[in-house]
C-alpha positions, 0 to 999 in steps of 0.5 A: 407437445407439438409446439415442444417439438416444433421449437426443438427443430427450430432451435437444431435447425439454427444452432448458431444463432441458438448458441449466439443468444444463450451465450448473450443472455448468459452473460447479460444474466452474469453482468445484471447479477454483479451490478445487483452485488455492487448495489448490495455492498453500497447499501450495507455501507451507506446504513453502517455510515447511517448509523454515524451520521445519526450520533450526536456532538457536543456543542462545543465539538464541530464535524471533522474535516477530510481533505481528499487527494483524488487522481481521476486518472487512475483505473484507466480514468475511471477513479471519479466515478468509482468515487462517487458512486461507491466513497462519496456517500459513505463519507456524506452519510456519516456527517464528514465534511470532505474538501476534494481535490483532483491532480491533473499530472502526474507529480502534482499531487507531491507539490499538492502536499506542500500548500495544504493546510491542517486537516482532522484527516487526509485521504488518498483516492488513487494507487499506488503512484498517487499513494507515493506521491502524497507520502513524499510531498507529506515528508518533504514538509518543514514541517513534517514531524507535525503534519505526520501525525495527521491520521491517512485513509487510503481508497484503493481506485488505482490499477495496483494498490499494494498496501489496500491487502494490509489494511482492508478485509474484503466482504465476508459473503464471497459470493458478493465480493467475487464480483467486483472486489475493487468495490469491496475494498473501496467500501472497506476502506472508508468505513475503516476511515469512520471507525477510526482504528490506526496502526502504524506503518513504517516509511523507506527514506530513498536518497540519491546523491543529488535528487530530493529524498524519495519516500516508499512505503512498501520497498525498493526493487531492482533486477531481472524479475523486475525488468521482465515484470514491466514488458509483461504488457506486451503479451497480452495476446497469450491469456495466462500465458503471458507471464511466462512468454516474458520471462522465457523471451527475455532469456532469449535475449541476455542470459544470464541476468545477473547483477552486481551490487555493493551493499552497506548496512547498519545493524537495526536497533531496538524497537521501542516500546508502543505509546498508548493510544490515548494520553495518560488522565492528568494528575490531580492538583495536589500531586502537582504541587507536591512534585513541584515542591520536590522538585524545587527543594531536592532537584533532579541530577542531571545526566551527563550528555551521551556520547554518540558512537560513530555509525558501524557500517557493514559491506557485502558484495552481492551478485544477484538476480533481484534484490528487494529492500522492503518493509514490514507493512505487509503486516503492520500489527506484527509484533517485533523486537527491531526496527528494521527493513529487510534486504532481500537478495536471490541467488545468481544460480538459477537455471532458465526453468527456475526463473521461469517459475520464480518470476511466475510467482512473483507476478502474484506477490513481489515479496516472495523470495526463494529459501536460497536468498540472502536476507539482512536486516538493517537499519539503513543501507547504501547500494553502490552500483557498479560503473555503466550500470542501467537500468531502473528502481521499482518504489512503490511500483513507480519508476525511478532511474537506477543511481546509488541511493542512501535508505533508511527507515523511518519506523512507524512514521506515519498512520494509516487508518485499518479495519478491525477485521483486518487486524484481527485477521492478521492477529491470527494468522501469527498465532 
């Protein structure tokens, strides 16, 4: 009993130091645990990849081939490492034979995309600049109708990774996947790129009157909200507060920030119906023959060539805060009637306070838009900026300087490899 007694004198008479070591320890207990919850995630990963690894092929059949885009830049220069440690086994393990290749400046991974040769699958391993980049070297191909068939993997390594929430599903055991959620989606991510299941996304075609087409996968932003989102940095020093001493300093400055732009659109058109995701059996040889045969006595009448209907453009003239262009990848498996891109607008009435708040929300989720802004669905679309406008484009969270541009959907161009999770997730939240 007097030992108990002599250490609570002891530790009264050095609190301090007391405080200091059971706050050391405290946090080294919290940072031990989340590295054993990394190492907890990797292991349930690496035996789902066992399993595939261990199926046999044919003789005939050979190990699908991966080329993987890596920016070691990306996280701050801390994406190699999370590749390796946390993607590179899961893809060894399950047999794939990957050819990496690391860009080392920003545009390369674009010009990248015009020498690489046909692969079974392409991966991207960066964000959402590196996502981008790939999308547009892909597109810009002579021969991009082919090369787009090729299935897309994306490994969320980058600092934001917009569209990694649309096609990933972190752990369900939110103890583990509170840690660390970059590591949970990494792992996501690849087994999603084993399993094999694809959804279709829709791609953005941003063309100015003399660059080389841009293209996006989640939408174009320009305005007040975004402006203010890319000074946000510099508040660092105000915690949580951050987000709102930009948007309060940045009325301050020039009040109010509205904006002025001439939109044009095109009505959207009808989306077709899904092909199968497998090609019809082919039909016996009897059958064949009888068609040819019918074909060759009684043959079809051909139809007369369609007229095409000129292009009805639309104008409105829109004064606003923010106006966002956007896809409707935030969920992909949502079942539309159109092939559309939604032009979102807010209103210019908002009051200091308002802004405050709406910019706060936005920080969370771009896509956000107040129940007084002006929505349009569109095919395509031209913004004609008004003279002496400045200022810049945010596409894919890349920026690109403010012009007039020409936007149109390419719908369901390219496909990105999901979780079945995933879609069952987002299958639910419609119903």
């Amino acid at each position: 009993m007097a030992r108990v007694v002599r250490g609570f004198r002891t530790l009264r008479n050095h609190w301090k130091k007391s405080t200091f070591a059971v706050c050391v320890l405290s946090y080294g207990g919290y940072w031990l645990y989340g590295k054993h919850c990394d190492n907890v995630l990797r292991r349930e990963a690496c035996l789902v990849a066992r399993e595939f690894g261990r199926q046999q092929i044919g003789p005939q059949e050979r190990l699908r081939k991966a080329t993987v885009i890596l920016n070691p830049a990306a996280c701050s220069g801390k994406a190699n490492n999370l590749f390796e440690k946390n993607a590179a086994p899961i893809l060894h393990l399950a047999g794939v034979e990957i050819t990496i290749v690391k860009t080392d400046y920003e545009g390369q991974a674009k010009k990248l995309m015009e020498l690489m040769e046909q692969t079974d699958v392409l991966i991207v391993a960066g964000g959402d600049g590196t996502l981008q980049e790939v999308v547009t070297g892909l597109l810009r191909r002579p021969d991009q109708d082919a090369i787009s068939n090729t299935p897309i993997g994306f490994i969320p390594l980058g600092s934001q990774n917009t569209l990694s929430p649309s096609l990933h599903l972190l752990s369900d055991n939110k103890i583990l996947s509170s840690h660390n959620p970059n590591i949970d989606y990494i792992t996501s991510a690849t087994l999603s790129i084993l399993k094999g299941e694809t959804v279709p996304l829709d791609v953005l075609q941003i063309k100015g009157e003399k660059e080389q087409p841009v293209f996006a996968l989640m939408g174009l932003r320009w305005g007040a909200f975004r402006d203010v989102a890319a000074t946000i940095s510099k508040y660092w020093y105000l915690g949580p507060l951050k987000t709102k001493a930009a948007h309060w300093f940045s009325t301050l400055q020039e009040w109010p920030l509205v904006r002025d732009v001439s939109v044009s659109y095109l009505a959207p058109t009808l989306r077709p119906p899904d092909l199968p995701p497998q090609k019809p059996p082919r039909p016996s040889l009897l059958y064949r023959i009888a068609r040819r045969l019918k074909n060759y006595w009684s043959p079809p009448v051909e139809e007369p060539p369609k007229v095409e209907e000129p292009e009805e453009w639309k104008e409105q003239q829109l004064s606003t805060l923010e106006l966002f262009i956007q896809t409707h990848n935030k969920n992909p498996v949502e079942r539309r009637i159109n092939d559309s891109l939604m032009i979102c607008a807010e209103p210019d009435n908002f009051t200091v306070g308002e802004f405050i708040t709406v910019g706060d929300k936005k920080e969370e989720d771009p896509t956000v838009f107040t129940k007084a802004s002006t929505k349009l669905e569109a095919s395509a679309c031209r913004l004609q900026l008004p003279e002496g406008a400045a200022g810049f484009y945010n596409i894919d969270n890349e920026e690109y300087e403010a012009m007039p541009v020409e936007v149109r959907l390419l719908p369901r161009k390219l496909r990105f490899y999901i979780s079945a999770e995933r879609r069952e997730q987002l299958l639910s939240q419609m119903q």
